[in-house]
N, C-alpha and C positions, 0 to 999 in steps of 0.2 A: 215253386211248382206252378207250371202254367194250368188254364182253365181246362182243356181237354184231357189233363189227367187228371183232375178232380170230380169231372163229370162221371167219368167210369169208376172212380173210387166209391160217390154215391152210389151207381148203380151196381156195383157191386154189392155193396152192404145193402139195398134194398130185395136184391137178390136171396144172398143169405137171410135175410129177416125170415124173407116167403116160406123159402127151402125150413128153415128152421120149425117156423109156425103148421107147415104141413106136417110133417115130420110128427112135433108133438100132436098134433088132432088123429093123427091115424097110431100112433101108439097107446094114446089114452081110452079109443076105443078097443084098439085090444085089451087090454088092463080088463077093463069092464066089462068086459065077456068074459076072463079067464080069472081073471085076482080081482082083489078089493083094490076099488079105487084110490092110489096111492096119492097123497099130496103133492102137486106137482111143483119144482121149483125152478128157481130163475135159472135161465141159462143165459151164460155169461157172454155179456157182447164180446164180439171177436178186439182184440186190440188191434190197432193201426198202428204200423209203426212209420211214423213220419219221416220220409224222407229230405232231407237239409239239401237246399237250393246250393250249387256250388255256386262260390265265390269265385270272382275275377282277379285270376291272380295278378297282379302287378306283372305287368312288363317290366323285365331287368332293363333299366335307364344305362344308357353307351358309360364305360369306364374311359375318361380320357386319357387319350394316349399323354406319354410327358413329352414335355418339352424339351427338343436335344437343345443341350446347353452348346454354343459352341466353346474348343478350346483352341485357341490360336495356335499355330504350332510355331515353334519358336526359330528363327532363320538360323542359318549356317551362320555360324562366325569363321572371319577367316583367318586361319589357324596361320603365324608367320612362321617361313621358311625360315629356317636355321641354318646357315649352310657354315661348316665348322672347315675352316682353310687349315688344309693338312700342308705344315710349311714343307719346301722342298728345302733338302740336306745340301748348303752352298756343298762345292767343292773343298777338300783340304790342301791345302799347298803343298806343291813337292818341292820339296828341298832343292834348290839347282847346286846341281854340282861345283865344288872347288874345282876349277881348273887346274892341272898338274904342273906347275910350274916347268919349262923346258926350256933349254938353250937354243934359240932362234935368233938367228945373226941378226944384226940390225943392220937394215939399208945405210949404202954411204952417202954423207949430207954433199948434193951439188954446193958448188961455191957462190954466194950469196953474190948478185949481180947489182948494181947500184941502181936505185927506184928513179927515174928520172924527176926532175923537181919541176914542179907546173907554176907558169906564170899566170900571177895574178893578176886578171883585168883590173886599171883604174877604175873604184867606182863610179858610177855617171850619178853627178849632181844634177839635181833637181830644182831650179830656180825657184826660190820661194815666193808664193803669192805676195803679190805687194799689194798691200792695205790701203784702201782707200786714205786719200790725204784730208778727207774732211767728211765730217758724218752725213755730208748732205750736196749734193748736187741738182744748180742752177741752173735753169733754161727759162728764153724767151716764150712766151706760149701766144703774144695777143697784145690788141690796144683800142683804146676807144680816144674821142676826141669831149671836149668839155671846155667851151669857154666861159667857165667859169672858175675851175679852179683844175690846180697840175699837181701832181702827184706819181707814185708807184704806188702798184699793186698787185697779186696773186692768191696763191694759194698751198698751202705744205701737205703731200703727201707724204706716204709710208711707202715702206715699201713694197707690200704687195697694194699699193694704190687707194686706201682707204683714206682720209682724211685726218689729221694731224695736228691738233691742237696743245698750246702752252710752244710755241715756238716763235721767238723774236729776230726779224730782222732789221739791219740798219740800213738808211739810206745818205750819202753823200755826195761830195763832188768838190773837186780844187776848190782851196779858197772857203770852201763851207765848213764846220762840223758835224753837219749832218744832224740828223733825230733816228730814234730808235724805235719800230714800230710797237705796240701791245701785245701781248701772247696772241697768238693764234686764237681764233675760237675752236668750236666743234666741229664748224663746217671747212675748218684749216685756212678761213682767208686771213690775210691782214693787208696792211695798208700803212702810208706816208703820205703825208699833207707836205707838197715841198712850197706854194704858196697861191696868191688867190690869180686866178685870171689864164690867160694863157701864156704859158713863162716858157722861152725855149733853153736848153741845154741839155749838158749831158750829165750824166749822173749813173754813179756804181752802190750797186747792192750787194748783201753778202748776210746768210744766218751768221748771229755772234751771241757771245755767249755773256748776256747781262754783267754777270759777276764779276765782270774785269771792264766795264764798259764805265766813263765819268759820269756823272751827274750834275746837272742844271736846274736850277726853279721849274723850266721847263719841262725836264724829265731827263731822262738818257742820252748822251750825245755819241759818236762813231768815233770821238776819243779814247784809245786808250782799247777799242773792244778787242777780242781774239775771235779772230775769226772760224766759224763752223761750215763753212762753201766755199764755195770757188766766189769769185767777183764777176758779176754782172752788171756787164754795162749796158744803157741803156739810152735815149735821147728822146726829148719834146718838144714841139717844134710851137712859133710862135703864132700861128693860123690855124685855127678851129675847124676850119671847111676846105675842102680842095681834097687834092690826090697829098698820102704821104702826112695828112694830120692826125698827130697825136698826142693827146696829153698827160694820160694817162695810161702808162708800159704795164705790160704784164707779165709775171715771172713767176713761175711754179719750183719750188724746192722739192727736191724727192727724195727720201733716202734712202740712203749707199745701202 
């Protein structure tokens, strides 16, 4: 209850006091003129009936909305094609017919004519490759001069020209037996000592083949060897210097 309704609430009840209080003064003097003065009694204060302050009613508080759940939706699967092969009905065989057997003349055979008989060419021969006569073929290549000491010397290739090693050649000449040179090296040279100084003659070389060749204190002599080349012959002359001096010949084996 605010204060300007309790203001007129008192003054109301102040009101009725008055009203009431006049009231009994001018009835008691009637009484007193007309009756015995009667005992006057309480008159009953008016009740008030209090009115109750309304309350503040609650505001209804927001009900939250829910939560849409999501639900995935679930994909297409891909359904396989079935495709059911309706077979095609082969064909059935027809029977072929027997042919009817029938009397049909047969052709008359010409007279057989005699095949002419064909002459056969000689065949043409073919000369057969001849084989090299020795695994290895000599040439002169070169000469240097050395008055010091005469000799032969080269080098063995292969045959596509690579160099040629473990190959022995011999050197001789009339009247001499000759010496047999050392295997080749790596680099395919080899070499004869025919002796010290400048010595002129002539003298033939030739690869041989140790295993058949004699033997000396010395070493191997051109006794007895089998020859693997052709013979090369060669010459050294007895002058060191000039046109035409050579002491030491050069000869290359190649092979075949």
């Amino acid at each position: 209850m605010n204060k300007s309704m309790m203001k007129r609430l008192v003054v109301l009840v102040v009101a009725l006091a008055v009203v009431a209080g006049m009231l009994a003064c001018s009835a008691g003097s009637l009484i007193s003129r007309t009756e015995p003065t009667a005992t006057p009694t309480k008159t009953p204060k008016p009740t008030f009936t209090v009115t109750l302050t309304p309350t503040n009613t609650p505001v209804p508080t927001d009900t939250p909305l829910p939560t849409p759940t999501w639900t995935p939706t679930p994909e297409a699967t891909n359904t396989p094609i079935v495709y059911t092969a309706t077979p095609t009905p082969l064909p059935t065989d027809t029977p072929v017919p027997t042919p009817t057997a029938t009397n049909t003349p047969k052709p008359t055979k010409r007279p057989s004519q005699p095949k002419p008989t064909a002459t056969k060419a000689p065949p043409t021969r073919v000369p057969p490759t001849a084989a090299p006569s020795f695994p290895f073929q000599g040439t002169i290549t070169g000469g240097t001069v050395n008055c010091g000491t005469t000799g032969v010397k080269g080098k063995v290739k292969t045959r596509a020209g690579a160099n040629y090693a473990g190959v022995t050649i011999a050197v001789w000449t009339d009247g001499w037996e000759g010496a047999v040179s050392n295997p080749s090296d790596f680099g395919g040279n080899w070499d004869v000592l025919i002796g010290s100084g400048a010595v002129a003659g002539t003298w033939y070389a030739a690869v041989v083949d140790t295993s058949t060749c004699q033997t000396k204190p010395g070493g191997w002599v051109h006794t007895g060897c089998t020859h693997q080349s052709n013979i090369v012959t060669v010459t050294t002359t007895s002058h060191c210097e000039g046109q035409g001096a050579v002491q030491w010949p050069e000869i290359e084996f190649r092979q075949n």
